[in-house]
Structures are given as C-alpha cells and as structure tokens.
C-alpha positions as CSV (number, residue, x, y, z in Angstrom):
1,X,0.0,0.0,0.0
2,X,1.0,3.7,-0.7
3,X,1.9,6.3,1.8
4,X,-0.1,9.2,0.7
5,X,2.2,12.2,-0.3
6,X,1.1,15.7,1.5
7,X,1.8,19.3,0.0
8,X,4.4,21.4,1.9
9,X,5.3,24.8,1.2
10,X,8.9,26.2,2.3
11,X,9.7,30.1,2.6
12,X,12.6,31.6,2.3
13,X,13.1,34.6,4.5
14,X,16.7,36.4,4.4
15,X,18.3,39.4,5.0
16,X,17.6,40.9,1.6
17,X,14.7,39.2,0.3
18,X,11.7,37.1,0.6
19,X,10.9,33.9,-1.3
20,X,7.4,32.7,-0.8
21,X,7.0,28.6,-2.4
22,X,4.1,29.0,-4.7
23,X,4.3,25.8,-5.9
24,X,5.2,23.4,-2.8
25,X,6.7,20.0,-2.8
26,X,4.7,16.3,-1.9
27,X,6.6,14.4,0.7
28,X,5.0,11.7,2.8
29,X,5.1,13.0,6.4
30,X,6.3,16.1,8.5
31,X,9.3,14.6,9.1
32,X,10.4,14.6,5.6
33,X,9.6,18.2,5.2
34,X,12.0,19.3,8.0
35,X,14.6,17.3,6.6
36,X,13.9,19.6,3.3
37,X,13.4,22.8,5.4
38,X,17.2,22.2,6.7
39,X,18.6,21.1,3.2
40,X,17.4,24.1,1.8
41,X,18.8,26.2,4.5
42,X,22.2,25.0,4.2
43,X,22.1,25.6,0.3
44,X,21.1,29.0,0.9
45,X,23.4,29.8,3.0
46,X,26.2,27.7,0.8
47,X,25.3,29.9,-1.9
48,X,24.9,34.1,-0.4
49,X,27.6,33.4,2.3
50,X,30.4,34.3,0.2
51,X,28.6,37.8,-0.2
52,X,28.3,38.6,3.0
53,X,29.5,39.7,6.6
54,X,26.2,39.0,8.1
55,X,23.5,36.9,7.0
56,X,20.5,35.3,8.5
57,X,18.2,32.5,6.6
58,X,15.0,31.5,8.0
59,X,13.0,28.6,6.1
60,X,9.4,28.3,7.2
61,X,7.7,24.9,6.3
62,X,4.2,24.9,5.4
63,X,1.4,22.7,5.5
64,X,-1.4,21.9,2.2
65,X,-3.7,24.3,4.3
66,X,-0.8,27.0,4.4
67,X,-0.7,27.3,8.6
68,X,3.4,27.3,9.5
69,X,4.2,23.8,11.2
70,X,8.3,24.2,11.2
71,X,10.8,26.8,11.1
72,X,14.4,26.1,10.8
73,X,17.4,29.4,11.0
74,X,20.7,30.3,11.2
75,X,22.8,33.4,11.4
76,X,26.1,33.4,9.8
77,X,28.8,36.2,11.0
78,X,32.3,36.8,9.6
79,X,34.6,39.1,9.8
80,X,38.2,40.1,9.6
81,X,40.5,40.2,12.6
C-alpha cells in the first residue's frame, strides 16, 4: 500500500529578500519536510555566504492548508581580525 504524499510549502526569509513557495513539494510525512526545510537552509546559506559579513536565513515549512508547522534558521557572521 502507498503512503499518501502531503503538500508542503517552504519560505525563504533572508536578510535581503523574501521567497514565498508558490508551488510546494509532496513528501509523505512532517518529518520529511524538515529534513527539506534544513537542506534548503544549508544551500542557501552555501550559496549568499560568500557575499556577505552578516546573513541570517530562515525557512518556514508549510502545510497543504498554508498554517506554518516548522521553522528552521541560522545566522552566519564573519569578519576580519
């Protein structure tokens, strides 16, 4: 028998911009979605860290009804002694 695959929605908040999921993603529990919450966090960080002294990245996960169920962020700081 099939697990039945639920709609989760993950937005991007960061220091510059917002990036609201229009589209979403079907995993098959809440579980799964946080795992995806974090992998996009650490992407998103991967990727605008090099631009930046101070960043912070919040992912906000989602449900099919749209109410906000996880939220996963991390600050990054760097500077020059």
């Amino acid at each position: 028998m099939l697990t039945p695959m639920e709609r989760y929605y993950f937005d991007v908040y960061n220091t510059e911009h917002t990036q609201m999921d229009g589209d979403g993603q079907l995993l098959p529990n809440p579980d799964r979605a946080g795992i995806e919450a974090l992998r996009i966090l650490y992407d998103v960080a991967r990727d605008e860290m090099p631009g930046g002294e101070h960043i912070k990245i919040t992912v906000k996960v989602l449900n099919a009804s749209r109410e906000q169920i996880f939220e996963a962020s991390l600050t990054l700081s760097s500077a020059w002694s």
